[in-house]
C-alpha positions in Angstrom: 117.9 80.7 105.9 120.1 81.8 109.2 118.2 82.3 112.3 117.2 85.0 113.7 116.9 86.4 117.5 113.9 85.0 119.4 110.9 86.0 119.8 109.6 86.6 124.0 109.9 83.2 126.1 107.1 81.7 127.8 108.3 82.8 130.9 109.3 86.6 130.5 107.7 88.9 128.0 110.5 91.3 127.0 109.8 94.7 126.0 111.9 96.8 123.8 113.4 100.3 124.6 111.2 103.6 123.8 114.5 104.4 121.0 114.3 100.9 119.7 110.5 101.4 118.9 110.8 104.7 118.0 113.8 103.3 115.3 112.1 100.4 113.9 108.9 103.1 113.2 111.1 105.3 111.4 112.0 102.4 109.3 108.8 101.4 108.3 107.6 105.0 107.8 111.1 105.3 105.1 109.3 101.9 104.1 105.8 103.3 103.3 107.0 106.8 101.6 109.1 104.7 99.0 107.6 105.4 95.9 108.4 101.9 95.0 106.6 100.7 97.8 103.0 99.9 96.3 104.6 98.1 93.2 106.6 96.2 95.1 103.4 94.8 96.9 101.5 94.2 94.2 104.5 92.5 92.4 104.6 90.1 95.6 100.6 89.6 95.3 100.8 89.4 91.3 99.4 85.5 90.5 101.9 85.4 87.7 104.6 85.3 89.6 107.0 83.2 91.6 105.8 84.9 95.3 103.7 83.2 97.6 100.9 86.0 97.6 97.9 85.6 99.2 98.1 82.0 98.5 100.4 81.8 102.0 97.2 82.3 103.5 94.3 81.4 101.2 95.7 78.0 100.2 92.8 75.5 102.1 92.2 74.0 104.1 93.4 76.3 106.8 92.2 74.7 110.4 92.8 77.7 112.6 93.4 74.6 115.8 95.6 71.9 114.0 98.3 72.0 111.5 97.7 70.2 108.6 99.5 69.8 105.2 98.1 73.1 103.3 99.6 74.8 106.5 103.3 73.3 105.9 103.3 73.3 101.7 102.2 77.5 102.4 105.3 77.4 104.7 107.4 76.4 101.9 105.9 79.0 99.7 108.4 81.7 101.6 111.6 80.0 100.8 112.4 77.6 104.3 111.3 73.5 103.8 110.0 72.5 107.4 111.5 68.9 105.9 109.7 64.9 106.5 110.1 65.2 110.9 108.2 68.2 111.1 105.6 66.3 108.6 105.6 63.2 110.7 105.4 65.0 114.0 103.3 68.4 113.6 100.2 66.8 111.6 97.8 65.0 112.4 98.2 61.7 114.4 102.2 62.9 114.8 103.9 63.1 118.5 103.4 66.9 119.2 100.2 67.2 116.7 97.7 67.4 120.1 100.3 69.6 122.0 99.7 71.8 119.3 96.4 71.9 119.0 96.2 72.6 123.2 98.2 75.9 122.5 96.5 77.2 119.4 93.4 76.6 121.4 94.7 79.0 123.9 95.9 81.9 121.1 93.0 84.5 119.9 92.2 83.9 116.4 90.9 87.2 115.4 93.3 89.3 117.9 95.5 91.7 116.0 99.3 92.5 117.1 98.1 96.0 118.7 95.3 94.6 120.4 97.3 91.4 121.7 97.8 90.9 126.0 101.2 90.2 127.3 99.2 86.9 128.1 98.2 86.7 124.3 101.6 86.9 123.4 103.0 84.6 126.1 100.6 82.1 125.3 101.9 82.9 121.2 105.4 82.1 122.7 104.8 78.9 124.4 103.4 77.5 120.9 106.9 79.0 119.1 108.7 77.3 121.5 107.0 73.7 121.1 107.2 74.4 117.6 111.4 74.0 117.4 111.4 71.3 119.5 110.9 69.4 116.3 114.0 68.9 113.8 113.9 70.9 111.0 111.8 73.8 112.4 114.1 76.3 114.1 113.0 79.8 114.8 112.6 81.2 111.0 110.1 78.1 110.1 108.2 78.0 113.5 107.6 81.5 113.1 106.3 81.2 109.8 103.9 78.4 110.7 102.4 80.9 113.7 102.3 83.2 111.2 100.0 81.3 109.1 97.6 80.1 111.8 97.3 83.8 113.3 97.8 86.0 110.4 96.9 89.2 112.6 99.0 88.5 115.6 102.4 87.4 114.6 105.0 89.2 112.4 107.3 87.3 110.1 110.9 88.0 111.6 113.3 86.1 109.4 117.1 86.5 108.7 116.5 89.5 106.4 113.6 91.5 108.8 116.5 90.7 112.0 119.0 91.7 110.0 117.7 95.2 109.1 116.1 96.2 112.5 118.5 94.2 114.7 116.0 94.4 117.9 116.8 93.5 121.5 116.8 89.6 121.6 113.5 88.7 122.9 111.8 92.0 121.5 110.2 91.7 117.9 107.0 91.1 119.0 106.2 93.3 122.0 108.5 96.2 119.6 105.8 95.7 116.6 102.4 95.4 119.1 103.6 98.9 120.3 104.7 100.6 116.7 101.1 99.3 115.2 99.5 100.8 118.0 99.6 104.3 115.9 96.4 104.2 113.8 97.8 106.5 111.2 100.6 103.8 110.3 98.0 100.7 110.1 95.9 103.5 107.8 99.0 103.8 105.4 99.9 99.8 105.5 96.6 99.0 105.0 95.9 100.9 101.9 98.6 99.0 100.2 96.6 95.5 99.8 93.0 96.2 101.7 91.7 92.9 101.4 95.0 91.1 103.4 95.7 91.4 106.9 97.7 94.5 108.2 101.3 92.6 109.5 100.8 90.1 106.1 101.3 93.5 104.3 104.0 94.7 106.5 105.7 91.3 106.4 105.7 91.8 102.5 106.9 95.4 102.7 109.8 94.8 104.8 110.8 91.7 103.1 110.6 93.4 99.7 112.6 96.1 100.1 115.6 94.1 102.1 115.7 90.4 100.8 119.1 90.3 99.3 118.5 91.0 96.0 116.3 94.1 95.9 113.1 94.7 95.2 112.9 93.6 91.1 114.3 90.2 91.6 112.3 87.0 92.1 112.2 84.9 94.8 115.0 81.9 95.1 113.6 78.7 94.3 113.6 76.3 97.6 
C-alpha cells in the first residue's frame, strides 16, 4: 500500500485551512447521504465475509499500554503485513517494546478525536513517529496500529483516504478533530454501526466507498 502524507510531528501541530475542513465535511456528508452507504457498512461488519469487521478491534487480547501479537495479526486484517522486525522489535521483550509502552502511557485511552488537546494529539504523534522507526512499518501500518490501541482518537488515513481528500501534509488529524466537532455528523455516522466507535465507522465508510474497486468487491487477500 503507497504511503500517505503524515500525520502532525511531535514538534508542530499543523492545522488545516477553514476550506480544507469545510471540503473534507462535504465529502463525508456526500459519504453519509449515499444510499449505499449503510449496506456497504454492514457488508464490511458482515462475519461471513472477507473484511476485518469488528474483529480489528475485538480480536483479544487488546492491552491498551503494550503491543502484543493480537494487536499486529488485527493489523494485517486491513490489507498491510507489519512483516518479522516489527514482530521482533514492537512486542514484548523487543528493542522499542518499553518506548512504546512510555508513549501509550501518555495518550488518553477513552479520549475521542473531537475532544482530543493539541497536547493529546502531539503526544499521538510522538508514538507514530517511534512507530516507523522500525522496518516494515511506514506511515500506513503505524497508523493502523494507533488506530487499534486508541480506537476513538486516531483516524485510518491510508493510500485510498489521502488519495481522495488530499489534505495539507501534516493536517489529517487536527482536519478530522475539527469536522467531528459538529454533533449532528457524529449523530449520522453513529447510527450506521451503534455498537463501534464513531472514526472505526468513518474509517469503514470512507474506505468503502473509495478502495479501488468499489463498494461490491472484496477485499485483496494480503
Amino acid at each position: 500500500m503507497s504511503e500517505h502524507v503524515a500525520p502532525p510531528s511531535p514538534s508542530a501541530l499543523a492545522e488545516g485551512s477553514i476550506e480544507q475542513v469545510e471540503r473534507v465535511a462535504a465529502a463525508i456528508d456526500d459519504l453519509l447521504a449515499d444510499p449505499r452507504t449503510a449496506a456497504a457498512v454492514q457488508r464490511f461488519y458482515d462475519p461471513a465475509t472477507q473484511f476485518a469487521g469488528d474483529t480489528f478491534l475485538s480480536l483479544a487480547p487488546n492491552d491498551p499500554q503494550t503491543i502484543g501479537p493480537a494487536d499486529l495479526l488485527a493489523v494485517s486484517l486491513l490489507t498491510v503485513t507489519p512483516g518479522a522486525v516489527a514482530v521482533r522489535t514492537l512486542l514484548p521483550g523487543g528493542l522499542l517494546a518499553d518506548q512504546v509502552s512510555e508513549l501509550l502511557a501518555t495518550i488518553p485511552t477513552c479520549t475521542p478525536l473531537w475532544d482530543a488537546t493539541d497536547l493529546d494529539l502531539t503526544r499521538a504523534s510522538a508514538l507514530w513517529t517511534l512507530l516507523k522507526t522500525t522496518v516494515g512499518v511506514r506511515s500506513t501500518i503505524a497508523g493502523k496500529i494507533m488506530a487499534r490501541k486508541r480506537p476513538e482518537l486516531i483516524p485510518i488515513i491510508d493510500s485510498v483516504v489521502a488519495n481522495r481528500l488530499a489534505c495539507t501534509p501534516g493536517t489529517y488529524w487536527t482536519t478530522f478533530r475539527r469536522v467531528l466537532q459538529s454533533p449532528a455528523l457524529r449523530t449520522r455516522v453513529a447510527a450506521l454501526k451503534p455498537d463501534q466507535p464513531v472514526l472505526r465507522i468513518l474509517d469503514t465508510v470512507m474506505w468503502m466507498h473509495w478502495r479501488r474497486h468499489g463498494l461490491t468487491s472484496a477485499p485483496t487477500p494480503t
